[in-house]
C-alpha positions in Angstrom: -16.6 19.6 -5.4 -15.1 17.6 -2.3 -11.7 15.8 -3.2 -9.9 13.1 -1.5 -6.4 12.6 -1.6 -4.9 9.7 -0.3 -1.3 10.4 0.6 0.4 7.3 1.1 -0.9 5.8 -2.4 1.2 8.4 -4.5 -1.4 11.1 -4.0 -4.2 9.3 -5.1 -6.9 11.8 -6.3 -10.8 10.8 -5.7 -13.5 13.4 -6.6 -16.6 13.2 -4.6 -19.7 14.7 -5.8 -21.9 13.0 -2.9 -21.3 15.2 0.4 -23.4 12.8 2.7 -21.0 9.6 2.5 -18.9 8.1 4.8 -15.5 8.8 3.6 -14.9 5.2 3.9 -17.5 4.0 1.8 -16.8 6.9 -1.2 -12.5 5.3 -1.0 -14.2 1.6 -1.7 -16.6 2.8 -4.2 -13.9 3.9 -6.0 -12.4 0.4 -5.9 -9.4 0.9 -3.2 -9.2 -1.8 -0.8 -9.1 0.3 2.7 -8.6 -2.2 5.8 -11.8 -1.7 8.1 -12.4 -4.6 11.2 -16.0 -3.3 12.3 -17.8 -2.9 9.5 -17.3 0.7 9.0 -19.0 1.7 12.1 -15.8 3.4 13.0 -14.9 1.6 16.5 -11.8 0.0 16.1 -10.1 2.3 14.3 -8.4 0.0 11.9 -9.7 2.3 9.1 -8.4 5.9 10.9 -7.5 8.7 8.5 -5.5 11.9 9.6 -7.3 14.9 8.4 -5.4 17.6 6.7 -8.1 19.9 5.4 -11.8 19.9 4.3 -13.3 20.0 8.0 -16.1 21.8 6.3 -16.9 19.1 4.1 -17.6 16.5 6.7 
């Protein structure tokens, strides 16, 4: 199962079981409040992630 861990909130663990999300929309569903400007269409990049591992899963 796809995980998401969010560094710079202590680690912050988030277990995914829906592969065909926006990352974006799977961190608010789980009730973190992640500053996005466009609507998550992913154009101003307010909402930019660094991506450590997991390509595969995207």
């Amino acid at each position: 199962m796809p995980q998401i861990v969010i560094e710079n909130l202590f680690n912050l663990r988030i277990n995914s079981i829906s592969i065909h999300r926006k990352v974006i929309e799977i961190i608010h569903e789980n009730g973190i409040d992640w500053m996005h400007a466009c609507g998550k269409k992913g154009r101003c990049t307010t909402c930019k992630i660094i991506l450590k591992s997991g390509e595969e899963n995207l």
